[in-house]
ROPA-452326 format. One record per residue (C-alpha): residue number from 0; x, y, z. Coordinates in nm, 3 decimals, m for minus. Example, Ala and Ser with C-alpha at 12.3 -4.5 7.8 and 13.67 -1.06 7.14 Angstrom:
2
> resi; X; Y; Z
> 0; 1.230; m0.450; 0.780;
> 1; 1.367; m0.106; 0.714;
This chain:
310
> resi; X; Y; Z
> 0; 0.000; 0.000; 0.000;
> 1; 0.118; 0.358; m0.101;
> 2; 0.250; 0.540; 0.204;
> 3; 0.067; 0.909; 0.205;
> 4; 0.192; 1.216; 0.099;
> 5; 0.241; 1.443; 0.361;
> 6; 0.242; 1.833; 0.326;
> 7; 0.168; 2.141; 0.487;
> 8; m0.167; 2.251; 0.470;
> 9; m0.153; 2.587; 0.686;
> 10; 0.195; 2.695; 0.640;
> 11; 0.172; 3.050; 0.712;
> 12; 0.016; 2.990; 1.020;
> 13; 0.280; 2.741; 1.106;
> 14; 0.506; 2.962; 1.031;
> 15; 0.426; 3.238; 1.299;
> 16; 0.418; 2.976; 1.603;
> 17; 0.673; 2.806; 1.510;
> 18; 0.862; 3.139; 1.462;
> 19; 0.711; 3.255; 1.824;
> 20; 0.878; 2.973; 1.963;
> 21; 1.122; 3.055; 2.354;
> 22; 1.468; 2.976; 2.289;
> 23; 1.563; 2.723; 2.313;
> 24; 1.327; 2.570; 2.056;
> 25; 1.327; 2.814; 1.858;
> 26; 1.605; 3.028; 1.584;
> 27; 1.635; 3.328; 1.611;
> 28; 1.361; 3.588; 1.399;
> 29; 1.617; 3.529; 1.110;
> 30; 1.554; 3.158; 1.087;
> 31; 1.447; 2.979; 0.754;
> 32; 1.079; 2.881; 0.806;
> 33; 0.894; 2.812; 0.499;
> 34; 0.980; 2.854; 0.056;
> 35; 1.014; 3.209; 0.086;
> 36; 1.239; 3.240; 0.333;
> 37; 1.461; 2.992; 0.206;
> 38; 1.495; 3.189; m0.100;
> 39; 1.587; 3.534; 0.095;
> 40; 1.842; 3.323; 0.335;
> 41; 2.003; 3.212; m0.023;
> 42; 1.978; 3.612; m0.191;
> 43; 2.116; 3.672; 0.142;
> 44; 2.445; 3.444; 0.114;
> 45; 2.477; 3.537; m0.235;
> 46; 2.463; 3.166; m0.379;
> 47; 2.213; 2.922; m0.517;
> 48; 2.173; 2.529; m0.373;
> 49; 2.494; 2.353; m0.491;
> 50; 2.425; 2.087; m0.747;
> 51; 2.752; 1.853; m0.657;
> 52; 2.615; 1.805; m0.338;
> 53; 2.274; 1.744; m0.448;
> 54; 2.157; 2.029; m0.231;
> 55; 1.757; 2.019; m0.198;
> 56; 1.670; 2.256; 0.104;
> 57; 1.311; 2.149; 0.291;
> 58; 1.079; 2.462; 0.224;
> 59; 0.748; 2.293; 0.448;
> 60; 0.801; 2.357; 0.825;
> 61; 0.582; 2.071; 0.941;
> 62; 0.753; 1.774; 0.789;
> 63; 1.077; 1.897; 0.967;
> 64; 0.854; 1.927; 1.279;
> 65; 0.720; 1.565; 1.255;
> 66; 1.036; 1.440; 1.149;
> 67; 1.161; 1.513; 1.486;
> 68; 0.863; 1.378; 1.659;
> 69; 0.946; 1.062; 1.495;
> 70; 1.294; 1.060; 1.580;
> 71; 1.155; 1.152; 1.948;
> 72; 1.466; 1.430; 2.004;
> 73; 1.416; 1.552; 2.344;
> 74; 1.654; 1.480; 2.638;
> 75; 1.903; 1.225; 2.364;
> 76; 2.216; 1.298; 2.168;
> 77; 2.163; 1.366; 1.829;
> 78; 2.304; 1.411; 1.503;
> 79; 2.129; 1.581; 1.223;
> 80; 2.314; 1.534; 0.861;
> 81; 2.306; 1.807; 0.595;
> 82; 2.148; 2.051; 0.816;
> 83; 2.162; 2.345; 0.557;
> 84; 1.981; 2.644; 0.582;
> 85; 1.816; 2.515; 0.950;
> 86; 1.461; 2.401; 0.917;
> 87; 1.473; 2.092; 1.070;
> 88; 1.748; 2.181; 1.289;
> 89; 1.501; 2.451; 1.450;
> 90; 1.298; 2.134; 1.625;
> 91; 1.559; 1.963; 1.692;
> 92; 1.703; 2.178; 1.955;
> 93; 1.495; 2.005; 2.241;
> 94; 1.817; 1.766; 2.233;
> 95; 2.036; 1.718; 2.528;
> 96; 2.378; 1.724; 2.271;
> 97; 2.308; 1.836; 1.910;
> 98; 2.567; 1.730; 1.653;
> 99; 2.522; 1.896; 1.278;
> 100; 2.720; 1.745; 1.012;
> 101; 2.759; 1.994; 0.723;
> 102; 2.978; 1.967; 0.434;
> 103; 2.904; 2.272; 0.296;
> 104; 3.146; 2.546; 0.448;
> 105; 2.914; 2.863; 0.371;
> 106; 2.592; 2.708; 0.538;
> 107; 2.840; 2.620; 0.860;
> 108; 2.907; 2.935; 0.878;
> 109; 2.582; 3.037; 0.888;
> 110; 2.440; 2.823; 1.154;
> 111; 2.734; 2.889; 1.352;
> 112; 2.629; 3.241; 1.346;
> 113; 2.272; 3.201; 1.415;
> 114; 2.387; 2.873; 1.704;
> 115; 2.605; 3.053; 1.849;
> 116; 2.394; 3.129; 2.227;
> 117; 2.342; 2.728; 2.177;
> 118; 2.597; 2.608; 2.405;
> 119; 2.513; 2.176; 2.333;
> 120; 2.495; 2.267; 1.929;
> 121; 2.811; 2.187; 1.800;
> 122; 2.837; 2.234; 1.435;
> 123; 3.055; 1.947; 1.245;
> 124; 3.180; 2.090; 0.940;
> 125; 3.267; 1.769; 0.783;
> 126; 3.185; 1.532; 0.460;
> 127; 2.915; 1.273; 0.641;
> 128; 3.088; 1.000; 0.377;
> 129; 3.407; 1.068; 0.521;
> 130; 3.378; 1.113; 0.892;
> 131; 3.508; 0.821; 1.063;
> 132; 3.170; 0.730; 1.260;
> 133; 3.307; 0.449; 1.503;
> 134; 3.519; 0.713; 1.647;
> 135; 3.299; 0.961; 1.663;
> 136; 2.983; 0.783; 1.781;
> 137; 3.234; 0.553; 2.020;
> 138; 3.289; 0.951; 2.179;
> 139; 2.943; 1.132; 2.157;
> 140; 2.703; 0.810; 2.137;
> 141; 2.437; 0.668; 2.200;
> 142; 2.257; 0.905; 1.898;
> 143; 2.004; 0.953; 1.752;
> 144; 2.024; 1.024; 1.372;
> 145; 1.816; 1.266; 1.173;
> 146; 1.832; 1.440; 0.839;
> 147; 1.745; 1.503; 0.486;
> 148; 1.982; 1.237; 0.294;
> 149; 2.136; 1.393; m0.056;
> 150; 2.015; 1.082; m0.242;
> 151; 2.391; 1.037; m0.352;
> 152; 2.530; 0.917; m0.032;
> 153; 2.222; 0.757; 0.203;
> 154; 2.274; 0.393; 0.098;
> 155; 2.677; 0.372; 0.245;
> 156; 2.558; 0.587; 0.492;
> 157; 2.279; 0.397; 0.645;
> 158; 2.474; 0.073; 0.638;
> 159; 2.761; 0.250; 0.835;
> 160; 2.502; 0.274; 1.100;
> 161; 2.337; m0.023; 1.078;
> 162; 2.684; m0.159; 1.142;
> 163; 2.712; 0.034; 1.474;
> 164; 2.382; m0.082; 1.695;
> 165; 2.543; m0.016; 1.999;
> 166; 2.562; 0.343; 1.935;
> 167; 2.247; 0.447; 1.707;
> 168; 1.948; 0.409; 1.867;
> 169; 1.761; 0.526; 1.568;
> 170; 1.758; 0.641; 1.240;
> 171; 1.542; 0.917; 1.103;
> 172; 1.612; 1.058; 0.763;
> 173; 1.447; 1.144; 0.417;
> 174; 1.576; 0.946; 0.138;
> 175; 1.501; 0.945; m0.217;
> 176; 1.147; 0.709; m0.226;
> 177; 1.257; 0.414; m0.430;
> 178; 1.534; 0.393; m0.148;
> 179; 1.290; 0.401; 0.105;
> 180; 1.105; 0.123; m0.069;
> 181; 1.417; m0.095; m0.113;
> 182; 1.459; m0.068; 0.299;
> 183; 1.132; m0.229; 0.342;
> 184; 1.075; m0.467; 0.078;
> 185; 0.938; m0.801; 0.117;
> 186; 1.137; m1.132; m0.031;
> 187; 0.995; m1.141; m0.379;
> 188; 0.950; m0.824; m0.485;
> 189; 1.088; m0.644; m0.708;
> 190; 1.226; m0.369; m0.500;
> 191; 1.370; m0.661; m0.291;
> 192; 1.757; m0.643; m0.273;
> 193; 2.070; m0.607; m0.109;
> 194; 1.948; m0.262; 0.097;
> 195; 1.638; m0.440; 0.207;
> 196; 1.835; m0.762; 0.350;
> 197; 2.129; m0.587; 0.506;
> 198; 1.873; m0.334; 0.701;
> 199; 1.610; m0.605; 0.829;
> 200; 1.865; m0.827; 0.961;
> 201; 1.954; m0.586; 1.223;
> 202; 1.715; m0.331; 1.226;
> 203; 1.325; m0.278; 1.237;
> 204; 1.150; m0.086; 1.011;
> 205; 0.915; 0.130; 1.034;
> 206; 0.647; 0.342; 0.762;
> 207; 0.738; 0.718; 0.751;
> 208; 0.527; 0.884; 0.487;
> 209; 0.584; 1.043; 0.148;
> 210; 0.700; 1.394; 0.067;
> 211; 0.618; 1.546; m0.337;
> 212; 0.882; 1.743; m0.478;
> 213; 0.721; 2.074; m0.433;
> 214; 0.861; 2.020; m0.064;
> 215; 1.154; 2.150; m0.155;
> 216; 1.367; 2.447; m0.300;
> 217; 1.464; 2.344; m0.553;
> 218; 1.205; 2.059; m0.622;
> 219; 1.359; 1.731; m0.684;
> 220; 1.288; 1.551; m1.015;
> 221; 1.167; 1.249; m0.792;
> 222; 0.974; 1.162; m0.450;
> 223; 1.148; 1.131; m0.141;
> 224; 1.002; 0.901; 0.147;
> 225; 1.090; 0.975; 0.571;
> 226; 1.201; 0.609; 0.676;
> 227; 1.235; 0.505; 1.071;
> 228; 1.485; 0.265; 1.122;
> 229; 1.582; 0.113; 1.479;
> 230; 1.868; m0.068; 1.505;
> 231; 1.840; m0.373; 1.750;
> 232; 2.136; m0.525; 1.875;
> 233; 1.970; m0.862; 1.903;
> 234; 1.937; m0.906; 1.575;
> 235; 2.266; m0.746; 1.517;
> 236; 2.408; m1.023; 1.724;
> 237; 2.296; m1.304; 1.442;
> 238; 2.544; m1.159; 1.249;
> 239; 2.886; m1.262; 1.351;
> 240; 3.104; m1.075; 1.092;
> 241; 2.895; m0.766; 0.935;
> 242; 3.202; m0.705; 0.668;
> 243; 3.163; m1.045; 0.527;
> 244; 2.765; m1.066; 0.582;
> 245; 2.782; m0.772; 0.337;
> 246; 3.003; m0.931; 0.092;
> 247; 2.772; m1.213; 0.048;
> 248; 2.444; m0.989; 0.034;
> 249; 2.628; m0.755; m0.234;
> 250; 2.757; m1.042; m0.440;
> 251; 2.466; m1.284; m0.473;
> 252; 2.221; m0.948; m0.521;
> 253; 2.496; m0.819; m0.817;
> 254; 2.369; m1.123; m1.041;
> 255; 2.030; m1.093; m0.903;
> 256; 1.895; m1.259; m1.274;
> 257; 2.116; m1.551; m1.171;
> 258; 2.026; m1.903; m1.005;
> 259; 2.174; m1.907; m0.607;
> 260; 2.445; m2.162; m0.722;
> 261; 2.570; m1.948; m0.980;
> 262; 2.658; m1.645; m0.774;
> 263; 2.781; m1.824; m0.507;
> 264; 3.059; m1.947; m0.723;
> 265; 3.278; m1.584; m0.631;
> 266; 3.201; m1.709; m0.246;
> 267; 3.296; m2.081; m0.245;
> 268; 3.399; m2.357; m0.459;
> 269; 3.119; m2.574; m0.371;
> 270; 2.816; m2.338; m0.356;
> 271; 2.599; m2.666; m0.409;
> 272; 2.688; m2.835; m0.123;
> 273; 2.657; m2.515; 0.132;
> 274; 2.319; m2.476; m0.058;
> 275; 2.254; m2.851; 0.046;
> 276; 2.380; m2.807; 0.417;
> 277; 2.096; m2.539; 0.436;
> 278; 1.798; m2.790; 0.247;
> 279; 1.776; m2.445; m0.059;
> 280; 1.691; m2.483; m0.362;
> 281; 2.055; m2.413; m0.619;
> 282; 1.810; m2.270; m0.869;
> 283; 1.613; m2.023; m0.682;
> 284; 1.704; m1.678; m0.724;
> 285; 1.830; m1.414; m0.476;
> 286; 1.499; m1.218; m0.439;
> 287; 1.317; m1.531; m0.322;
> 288; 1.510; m1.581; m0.042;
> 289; 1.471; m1.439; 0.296;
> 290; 1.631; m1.242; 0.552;
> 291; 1.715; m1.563; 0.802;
> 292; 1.787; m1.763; 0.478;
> 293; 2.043; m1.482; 0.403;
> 294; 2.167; m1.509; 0.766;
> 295; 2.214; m1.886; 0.733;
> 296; 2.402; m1.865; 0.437;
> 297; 2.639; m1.624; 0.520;
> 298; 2.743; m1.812; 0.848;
> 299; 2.796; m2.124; 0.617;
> 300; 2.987; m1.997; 0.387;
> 301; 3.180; m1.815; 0.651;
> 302; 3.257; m2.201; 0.816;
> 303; 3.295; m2.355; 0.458;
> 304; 3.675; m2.472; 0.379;
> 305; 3.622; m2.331; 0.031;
> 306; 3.487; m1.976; 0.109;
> 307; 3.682; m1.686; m0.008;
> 308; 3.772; m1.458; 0.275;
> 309; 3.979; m1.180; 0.136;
């Protein structure tokens, strides 16, 4: 079933409470609330959204605030990537540490300036790809994760953090909607694949809802999709090695149009007798099999004398 489309029906009167909002939990009169004031915060800095980064600034005030009702801020740690020009930072301030991860040195800048009374705001100017996240959640976690994904870079990064269960109690963040249909596919569908396997074995999934391109400044050419994820390390802990779990989700899913036993054959010499030790069919195909039948494999092949470990 489709999930809704969510959008703001009243904005300008969300607008003027959210902009009547006591510090903390509020920017100050400056802040970006809303399409037009996106566009006079961007006059203002004197540049347009960046295309390399696939820079899509949320122009509807109420998705940001029921992003962070999802994500359930106050009191936590969290950590808010690709914060831009603030909207969904501005209800996310209820946190007890805020971390936000912006690549983009201009827009730093800029919330440092308007931050800057916020002592537990910490602006990370950083590339979310390339900050090293075991060290950094290891330091600042448990977190909780929010943000509006550049479509670009939220696969690697949500299977960083599904990596990490210990230390990411959730994951809130809008991703491009195919992707969130991949993280929530069932075994024999046809968005069914290597995204949907690696995130059900250790986390839960839960429905978001559906935001249209006119959400944003400038509008996207596609749909994006608000996905809650909670990773549970008790289902993390069926997973002995995550590295090599993801080398056999990624290799049998890269010949998806092939039999099992045929992909297997970069894993092991003998893919038909692991197949055998685990009573599955060699000629099924990777999007019939499940999440546990993905789990059994990989610890198989990990035991089997003629696995591949490199």
């Amino acid at each position: 079933m489709p999930l809704p489309i969510y959008h703001c029906e009243h904005e300008p009167e969300h607008t003027a409470r959210a902009s009547a909002l006591p510090e903390p939990h509020g920017f100050p009169p400056r802040a970006v609330l809303g399409a037009r004031n996106i566009r006079e915060a961007l006059k203002e800095i004197g540049r347009g959204p960046r295309k390399d980064l696939g820079q899509h600034f949320l122009a509807q005030p109420c998705i940001a605030e029921r992003m962070a009702k999802l994500a359930g801020v106050e009191g936590h740690h969290v950590v808010e990537i690709g914060p831009g020009l603030g909207v969904l930072t501005q209800f996310l301030l209820g946190a007890r540490r805020l971390w936000l991860v912006e690549v983009d040195p201009l827009l730093a800048r800029r919330l440092e300036d308007l931050l800057g009374s916020h002592a537990h705001v910490t602006v990370q100017r950083a590339d979310a790809l390339a900050l090293d996240w075991p060290d950094f959640l290891a330091a600042n976690g448990p977190v909780r994760v929010v943000g509006n994904l550049p479509y670009n870079i939220a696969t690697p990064l949500i299977e960083t953090w599904l990596g990490l269960p210990e230390l990411v109690d959730s994951i809130v963040v809008m991703v491009q909607h195919e992707v969130g249909e991949r993280l929530r596919a069932r075994p024999g569908t046809r968005a069914y694949g290597a995204l949907s396997v690696l995130t059900q074995a250790v986390a839960r999934v839960r429905k978001g809802f559906s935001v249209a391109p006119g959400a944003f400044v400038p509008p996207p050419k596609v749909r994006s999709q608000v996905v809650v994820l909670e990773p549970d390390p008790s289902l993390r802990a069926r997973v002995n090695d995550w590295g090599w779990f993801q080398r056999v989700v990624r290799t049998v899913f890269a010949q998806r149009r092939k039999q099992i036993r045929n992909s297997l054959l970069q894993l092991t010499a003998d893919p038909e007798a692991a197949l055998h030790r685990l009573a599955l069919d060699p000629t099924i195909r990777p999007e019939n099999l499940s999440v546990d039948d993905f789990l059994r494999l990989s610890a198989v092949l990990s035991a089997h004398a003629g696995a591949t470990r490199g």
